[in-house]
matplotlib code that plots the C-alpha trace (Angstrom):
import matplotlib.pyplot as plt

x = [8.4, 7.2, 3.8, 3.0, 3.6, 1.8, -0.9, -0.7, -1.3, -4.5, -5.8, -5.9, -8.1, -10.7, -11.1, -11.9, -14.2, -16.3, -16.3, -18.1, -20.6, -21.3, -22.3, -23.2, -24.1, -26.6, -23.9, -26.7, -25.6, -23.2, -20.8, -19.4, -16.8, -14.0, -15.0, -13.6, -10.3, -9.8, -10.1, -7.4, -5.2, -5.8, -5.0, -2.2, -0.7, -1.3, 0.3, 3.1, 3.6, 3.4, 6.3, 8.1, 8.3, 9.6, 10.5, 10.2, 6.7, 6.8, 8.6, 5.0, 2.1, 0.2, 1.0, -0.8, -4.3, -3.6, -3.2, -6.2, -8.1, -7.3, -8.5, -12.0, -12.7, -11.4, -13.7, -16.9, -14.8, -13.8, -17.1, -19.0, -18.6, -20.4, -23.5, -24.2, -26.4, -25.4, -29.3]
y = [1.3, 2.7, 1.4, 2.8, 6.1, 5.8, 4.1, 7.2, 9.2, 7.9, 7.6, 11.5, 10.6, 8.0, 10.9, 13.3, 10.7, 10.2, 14.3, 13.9, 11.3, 13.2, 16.3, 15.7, 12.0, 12.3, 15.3, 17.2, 20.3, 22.2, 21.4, 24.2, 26.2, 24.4, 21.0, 21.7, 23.3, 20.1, 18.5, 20.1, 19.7, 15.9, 15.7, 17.6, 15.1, 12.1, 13.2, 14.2, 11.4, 9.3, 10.9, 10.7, 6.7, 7.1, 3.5, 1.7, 1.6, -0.2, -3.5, -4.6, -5.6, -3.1, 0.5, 0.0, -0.8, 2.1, 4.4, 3.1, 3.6, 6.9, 7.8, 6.1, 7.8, 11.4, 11.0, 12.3, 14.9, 16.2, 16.7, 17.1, 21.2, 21.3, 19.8, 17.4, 14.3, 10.8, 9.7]
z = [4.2, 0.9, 0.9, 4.5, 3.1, 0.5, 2.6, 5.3, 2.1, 1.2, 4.7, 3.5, 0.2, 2.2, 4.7, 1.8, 0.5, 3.9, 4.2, 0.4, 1.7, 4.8, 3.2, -0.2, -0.4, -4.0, -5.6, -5.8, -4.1, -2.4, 0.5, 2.8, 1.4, 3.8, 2.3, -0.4, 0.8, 2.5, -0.3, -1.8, 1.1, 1.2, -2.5, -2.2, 0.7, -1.0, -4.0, -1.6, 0.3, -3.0, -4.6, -1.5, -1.1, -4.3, -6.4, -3.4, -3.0, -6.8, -5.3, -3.8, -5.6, -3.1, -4.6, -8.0, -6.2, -3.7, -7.0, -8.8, -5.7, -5.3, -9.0, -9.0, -5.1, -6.7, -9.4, -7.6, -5.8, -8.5, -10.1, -6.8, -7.4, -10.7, -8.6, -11.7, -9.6, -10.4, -9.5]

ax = plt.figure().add_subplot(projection="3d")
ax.plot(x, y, z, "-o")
ax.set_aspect("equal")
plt.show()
């Protein structure tokens, strides 16, 4: 049951992601003011509804690529607001 949650959770991080690629695809310059509210909200949830599966999550081999996926797609949110091109 763990893993679903946690897998819910970073439907909310892929969705961010797509919202990145729509808008800014090169990072080279702004997205709507709201895009990045949602962002915030969608990291917010995942890190919610990772905490709250708790240990059990842990028990599959699943969680730990779930986790690492979620920090290399956050990485160009995260610098997406300093408008800094990656091409």
């Amino acid at each position: 049951m763990g893993t679903k949650i946690t897998l819910t959770g970073f439907g909310f991080v892929l969705v961010n992601f797509l919202t990145l690629l729509w808008y800014n695809p090169t990072l080279d310059q702004d997205c709507p003011t709201w895009v990045y509210y949602s962002w915030a909200v969608g990291l917010f949830l995942y890190q919610t509804f990772d905490a709250v599966d708790g240990t059990q999550a842990y028990e599959y081999s699943f969680h730990p690529l779930l986790s690492f996926s979620n920090s290399i797609l956050r990485a160009p949110l995260a610098l997406s607001p300093f408008v800094l091109p990656f091409f």
